[in-house]
C-alpha positions as CSV (number, residue, x, y, z in Angstrom):
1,X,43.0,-11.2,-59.5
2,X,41.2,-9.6,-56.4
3,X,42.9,-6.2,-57.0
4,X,41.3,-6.5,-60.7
5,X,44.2,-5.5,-63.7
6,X,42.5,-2.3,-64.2
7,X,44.9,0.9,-63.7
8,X,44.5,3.1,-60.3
9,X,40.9,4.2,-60.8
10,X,40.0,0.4,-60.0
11,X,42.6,0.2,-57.3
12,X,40.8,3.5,-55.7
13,X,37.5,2.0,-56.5
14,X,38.4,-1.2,-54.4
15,X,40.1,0.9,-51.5
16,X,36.8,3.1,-51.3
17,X,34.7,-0.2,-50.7
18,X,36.6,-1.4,-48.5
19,X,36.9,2.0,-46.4
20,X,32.7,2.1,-46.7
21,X,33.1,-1.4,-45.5
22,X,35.2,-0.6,-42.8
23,X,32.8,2.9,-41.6
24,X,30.3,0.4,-41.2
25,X,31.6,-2.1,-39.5
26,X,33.0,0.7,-37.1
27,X,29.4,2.0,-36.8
28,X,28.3,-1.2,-36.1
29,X,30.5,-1.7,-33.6
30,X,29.8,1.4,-32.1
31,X,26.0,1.0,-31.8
32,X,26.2,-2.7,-30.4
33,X,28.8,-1.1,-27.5
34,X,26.1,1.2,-26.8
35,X,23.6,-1.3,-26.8
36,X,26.0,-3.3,-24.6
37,X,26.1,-0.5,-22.3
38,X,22.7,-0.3,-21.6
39,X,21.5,-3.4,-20.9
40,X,24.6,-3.2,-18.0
41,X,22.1,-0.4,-17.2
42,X,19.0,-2.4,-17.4
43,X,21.2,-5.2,-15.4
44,X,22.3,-3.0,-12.7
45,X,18.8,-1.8,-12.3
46,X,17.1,-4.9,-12.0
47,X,19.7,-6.1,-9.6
48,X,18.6,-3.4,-7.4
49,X,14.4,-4.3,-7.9
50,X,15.8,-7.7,-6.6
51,X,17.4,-6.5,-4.0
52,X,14.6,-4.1,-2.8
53,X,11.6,-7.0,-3.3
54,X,13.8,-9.3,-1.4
55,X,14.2,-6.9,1.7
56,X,10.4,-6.3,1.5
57,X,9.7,-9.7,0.9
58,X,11.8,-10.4,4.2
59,X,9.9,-7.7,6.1
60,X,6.7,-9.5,5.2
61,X,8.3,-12.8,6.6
62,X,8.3,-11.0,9.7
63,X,5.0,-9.1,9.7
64,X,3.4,-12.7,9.4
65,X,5.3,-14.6,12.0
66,X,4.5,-11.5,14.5
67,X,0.8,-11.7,13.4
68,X,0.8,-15.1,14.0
69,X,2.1,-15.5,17.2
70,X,0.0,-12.3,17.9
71,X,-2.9,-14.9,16.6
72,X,-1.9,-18.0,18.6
73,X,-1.4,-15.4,21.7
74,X,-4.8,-14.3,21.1
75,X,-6.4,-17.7,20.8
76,X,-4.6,-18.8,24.0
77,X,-6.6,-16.3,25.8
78,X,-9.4,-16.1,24.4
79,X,-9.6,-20.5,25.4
80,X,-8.9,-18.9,28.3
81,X,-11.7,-17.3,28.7
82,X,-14.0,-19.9,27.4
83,X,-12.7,-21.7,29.9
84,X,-13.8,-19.6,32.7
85,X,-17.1,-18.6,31.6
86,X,-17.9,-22.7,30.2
87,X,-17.4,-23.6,34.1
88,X,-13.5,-24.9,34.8
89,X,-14.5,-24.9,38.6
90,X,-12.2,-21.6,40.3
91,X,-13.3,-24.2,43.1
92,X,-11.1,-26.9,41.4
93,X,-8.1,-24.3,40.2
94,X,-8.2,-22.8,44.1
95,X,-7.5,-26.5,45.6
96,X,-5.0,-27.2,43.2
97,X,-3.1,-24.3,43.4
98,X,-3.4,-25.0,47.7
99,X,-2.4,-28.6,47.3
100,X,0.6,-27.3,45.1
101,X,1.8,-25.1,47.8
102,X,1.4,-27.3,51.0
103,X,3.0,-30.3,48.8
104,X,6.4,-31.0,46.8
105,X,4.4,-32.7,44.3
106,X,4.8,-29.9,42.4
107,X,5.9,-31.8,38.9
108,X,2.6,-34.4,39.1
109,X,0.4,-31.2,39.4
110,X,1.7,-28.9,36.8
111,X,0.0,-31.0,33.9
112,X,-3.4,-29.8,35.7
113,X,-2.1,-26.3,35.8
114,X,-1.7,-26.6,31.9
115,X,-5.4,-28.4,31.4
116,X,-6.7,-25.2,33.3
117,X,-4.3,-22.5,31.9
118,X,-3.2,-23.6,28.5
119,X,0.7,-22.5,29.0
120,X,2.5,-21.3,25.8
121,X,5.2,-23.9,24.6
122,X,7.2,-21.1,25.7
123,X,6.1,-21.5,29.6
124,X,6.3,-25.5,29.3
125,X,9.8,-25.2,28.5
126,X,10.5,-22.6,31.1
127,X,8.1,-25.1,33.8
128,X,10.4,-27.9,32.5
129,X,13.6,-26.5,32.9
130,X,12.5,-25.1,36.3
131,X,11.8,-28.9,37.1
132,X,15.2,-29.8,36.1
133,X,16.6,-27.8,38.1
134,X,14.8,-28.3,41.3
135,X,15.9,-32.1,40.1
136,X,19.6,-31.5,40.4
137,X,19.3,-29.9,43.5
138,X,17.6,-32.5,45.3
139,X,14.6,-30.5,45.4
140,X,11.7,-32.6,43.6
141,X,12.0,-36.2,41.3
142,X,10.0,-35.8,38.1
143,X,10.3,-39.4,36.4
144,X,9.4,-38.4,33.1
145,X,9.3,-34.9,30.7
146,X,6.1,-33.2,32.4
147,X,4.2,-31.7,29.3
148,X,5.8,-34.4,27.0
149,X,8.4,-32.5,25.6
């Protein structure tokens, strides 16, 4: 059979083999655990080349948003000044800004104020709000959202 019929020198032979076999299966095993291990390495240390792009990658986020409401704030004034030196009338803005005072039609004239002065989304909402309130207390009556929002 398998064992072979020869005396103990073929048994021995056979156990040898198989021991050889065995040493290099073991090896085997051995080197494939090590290889195992280091790509856990290589694993772990990738992670933490994610983890370091993705917090840069978030700071960037925030560089650009600040840079680009540094940008719109920017181009608000300089419109601003365009507006000035291209002639809006300080004639014009003066009498508005009187008739706003001596009036409570306050809501009807704040549209000109933003056609002269360019307000931020930020200010409309504030201007907006500020009209709500002077609405609940009785104070003024806008009929409608004043800058449309």
């Amino acid at each position: 059979g398998k064992w072979g019929g020869g005396g103990p020198e073929a048994q021995e032979d056979v156990i040898f083999r198989m021991a050889e076999m065995q040493s290099r299966r073991d090896e085997r095993v051995a080197q494939l655990l090590e290889e195992v291990e280091t790509l856990q390495e290589s694993i772990g240390a990738g992670k933490g080349t994610i983890d370091l792009l993705c917090n840069e990658r978030d700071a960037l986020r925030l560089e650009v948003a600040a840079s680009r409401s540094e940008e719109d704030t920017v181009s608000r004034v300089a419109k601003l000044e365009d507006k000035f030196k291209s002639g809006v009338n300080m004639e014009y803005l003066r009498n508005v800004l009187v008739r706003y005072i001596e009036t409570q039609d306050h809501d009807a004239l704040l549209p000109v104020f933003d056609q002269v002065l360019d307000f931020s989304t930020d200010q409309k909402q504030r201007l907006q709000a500020a009209a709500l309130s002077r609405k609940r207390w009785g104070l003024a009556m806008p009929a409608k959202s004043l800058f449309g929002l």
